[in-house]
Structure formats: structure tokens, C-alpha cells
C-alpha positions as CSV (number, residue, x, y, z in Angstrom):
1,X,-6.8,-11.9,-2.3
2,X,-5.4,-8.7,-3.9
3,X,-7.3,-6.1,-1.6
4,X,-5.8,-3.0,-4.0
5,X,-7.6,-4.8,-6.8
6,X,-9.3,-1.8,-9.1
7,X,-12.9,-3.7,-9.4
8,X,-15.7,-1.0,-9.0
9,X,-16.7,-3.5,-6.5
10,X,-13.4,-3.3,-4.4
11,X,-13.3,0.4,-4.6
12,X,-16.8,0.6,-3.1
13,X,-15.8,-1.6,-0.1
14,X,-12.8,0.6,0.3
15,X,-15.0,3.6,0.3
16,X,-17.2,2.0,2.8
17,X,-14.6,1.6,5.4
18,X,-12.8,5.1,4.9
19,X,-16.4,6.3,5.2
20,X,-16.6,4.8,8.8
21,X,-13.6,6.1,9.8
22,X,-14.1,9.3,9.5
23,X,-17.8,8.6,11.0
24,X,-19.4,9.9,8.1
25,X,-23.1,8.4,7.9
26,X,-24.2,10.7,4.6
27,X,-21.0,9.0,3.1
28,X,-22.1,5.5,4.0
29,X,-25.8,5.8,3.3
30,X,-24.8,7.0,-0.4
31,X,-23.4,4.0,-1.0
32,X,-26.5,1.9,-0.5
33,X,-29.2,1.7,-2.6
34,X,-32.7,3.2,-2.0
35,X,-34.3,-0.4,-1.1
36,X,-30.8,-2.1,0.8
37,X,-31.0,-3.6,3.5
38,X,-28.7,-3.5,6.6
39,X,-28.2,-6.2,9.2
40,X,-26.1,-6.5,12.7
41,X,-26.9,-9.7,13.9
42,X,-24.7,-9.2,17.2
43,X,-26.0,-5.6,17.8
44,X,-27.1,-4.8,21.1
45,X,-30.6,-3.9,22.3
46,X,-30.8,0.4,22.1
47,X,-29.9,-0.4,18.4
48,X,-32.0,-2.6,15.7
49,X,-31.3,-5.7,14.6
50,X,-31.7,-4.6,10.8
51,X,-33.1,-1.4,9.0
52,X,-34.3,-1.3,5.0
53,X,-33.8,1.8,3.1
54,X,-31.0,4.5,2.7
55,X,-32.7,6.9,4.8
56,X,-32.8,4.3,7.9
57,X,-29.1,3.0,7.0
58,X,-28.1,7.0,7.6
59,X,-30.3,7.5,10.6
60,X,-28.5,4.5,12.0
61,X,-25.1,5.3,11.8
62,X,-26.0,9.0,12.6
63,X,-26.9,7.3,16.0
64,X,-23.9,5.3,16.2
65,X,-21.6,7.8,15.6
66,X,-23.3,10.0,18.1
67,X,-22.1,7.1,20.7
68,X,-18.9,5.6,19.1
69,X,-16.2,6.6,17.2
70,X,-14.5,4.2,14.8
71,X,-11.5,4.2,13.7
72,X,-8.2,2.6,12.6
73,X,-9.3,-0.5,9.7
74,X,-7.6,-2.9,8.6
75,X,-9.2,-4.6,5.4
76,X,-7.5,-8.4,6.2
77,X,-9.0,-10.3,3.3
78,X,-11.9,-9.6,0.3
79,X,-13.0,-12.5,-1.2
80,X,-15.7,-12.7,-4.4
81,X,-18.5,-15.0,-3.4
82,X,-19.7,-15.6,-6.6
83,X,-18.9,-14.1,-10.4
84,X,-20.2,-10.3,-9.4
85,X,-21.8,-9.3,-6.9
86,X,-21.4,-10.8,-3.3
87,X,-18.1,-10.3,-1.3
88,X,-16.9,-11.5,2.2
89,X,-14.7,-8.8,4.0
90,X,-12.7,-9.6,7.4
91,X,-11.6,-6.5,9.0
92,X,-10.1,-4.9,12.1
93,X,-10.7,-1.7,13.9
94,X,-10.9,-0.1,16.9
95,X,-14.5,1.0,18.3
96,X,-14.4,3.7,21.0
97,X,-17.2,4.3,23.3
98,X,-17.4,8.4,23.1
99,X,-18.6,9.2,27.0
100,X,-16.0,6.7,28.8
101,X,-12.5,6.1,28.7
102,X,-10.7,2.9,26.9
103,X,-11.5,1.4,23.3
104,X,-12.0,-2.1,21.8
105,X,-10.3,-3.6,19.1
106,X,-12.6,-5.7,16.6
107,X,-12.4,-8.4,14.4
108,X,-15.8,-8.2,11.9
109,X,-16.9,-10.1,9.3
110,X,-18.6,-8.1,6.4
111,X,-20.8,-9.3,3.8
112,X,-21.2,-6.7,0.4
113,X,-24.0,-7.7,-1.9
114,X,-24.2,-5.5,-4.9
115,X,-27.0,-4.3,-7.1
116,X,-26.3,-4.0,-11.1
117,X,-26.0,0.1,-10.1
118,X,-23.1,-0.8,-8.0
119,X,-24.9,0.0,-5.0
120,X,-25.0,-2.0,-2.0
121,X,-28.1,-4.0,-2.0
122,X,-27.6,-6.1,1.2
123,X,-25.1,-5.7,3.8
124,X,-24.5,-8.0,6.9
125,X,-21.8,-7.7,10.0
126,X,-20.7,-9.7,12.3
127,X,-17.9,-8.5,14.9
128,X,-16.1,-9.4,17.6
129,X,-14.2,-7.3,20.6
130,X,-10.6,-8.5,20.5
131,X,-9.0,-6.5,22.8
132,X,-10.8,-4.0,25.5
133,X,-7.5,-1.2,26.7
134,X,-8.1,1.0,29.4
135,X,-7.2,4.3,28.7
């Protein structure tokens, strides 16, 4: 799959992980609609399992990046579920805990499903800690 493809779509997803690098949760939280829902299936317990609505998607990641810091993706693979609006993303990155010393690497599975505004409407993550390095 042609990751540089120039979809609005593509871009979006693009913008969505440069977003999260620079730990920017207004950034992210634009990108949603006002109705989307978010889901972290694998989260752990001081953070939900799902939140519904841009201002709770912005919250959440405010709260994240107040603990983490990500950085360093790595789109691997996009791939169009069906004709426009669902997309499958498998990513890397590096997740860094921000009051102890060492990082891990992550493999995530990201799932993008549009609205006809181009906004996402439904977002679900999986991910996996690769590699834990001391630092």
C-alpha cells in the first residue's frame, strides 16, 4: 500500500500521527468529529477503556501526554477496508514513560473510520510493547 498516497483520507491519518508526536491533544481532538468515538481495548486501568465526543478524546490525550511522551512513527502499512471510509494502520513508535528512565518500542494496530466531513468518526487501537530499553 502506497502510504504517500494523496487521499484526503491518507493525509488525515498522516496528520493524526505527526499530531501524536509532537503530543499535541488540541491537534488530535480536531481531527475527530463532535460525536466520535475513541477506543483502547488494551489500555490500562487509570485510563478508560473508550471515551465519545471531541471534548473527551482531548481530555484524554491531555492526560496521556501529561504521563507519556510519544514519539518516533513509523506508518508500516494503510490499507482501505472498504470503498471510503474505513482504514487499517500498523504502526511503530516509541512510548516513553515521562517520570522514569527507559522507553518502549510499539507495534499498534489502528483502525480510522471516517465520516462524509472527513472527520474521524470511530477510532480503535491496539498495541503492543516490542522492545522495553533501559536508559
Amino acid at each position: 500500500m502506497n502510504i504517500l498516497n494523496n487521499d484526503p483520507k491518507y493525509r488525515l491519518i498522516r496528520s493524526y500521527f505527526k499530531a501524536l508526536e509532537i503530543n499535541n491533544a488540541e491537534a488530535i481532538s480536531n481531527l475527530f468529529s463532535s460525536t466520535a468515538k475513541l477506543t483502547r481495548p488494551d489500555q490500562t486501568y487509570s485510563y478508560p477503556y473508550g471515551v465519545i465526543g471531541r471534548d473527551k478524546i482531548k481530555k484524554y490525550w491531555s492526560k496521556l501526554f501529561s504521563e507519556y511522551n510519544f514519539s518516533e512513527f513509523s506508518i508500516k502499512e494503510i490499507e482501505k477496508v472498504n470503498e471510503d471510509n474505513s482504514f487499517v494502520v500498523q504502526h511503530t513508535g516509541k512510548m516513553k514513560l515521562l517520570n522514569k528512565l527507559g522507553e518502549n518500542k510499539i507495534l499498534s494496530f489502528s483502525s480510522f473510520v471516517f465520516n462524509d466531513q472527513g472527520k474521524i468518526e470511530k477510532f480503535v487501537e491496539i498495541f503492543y510493547p516490542l522492545v522495553k530499553t533501559e536508559l
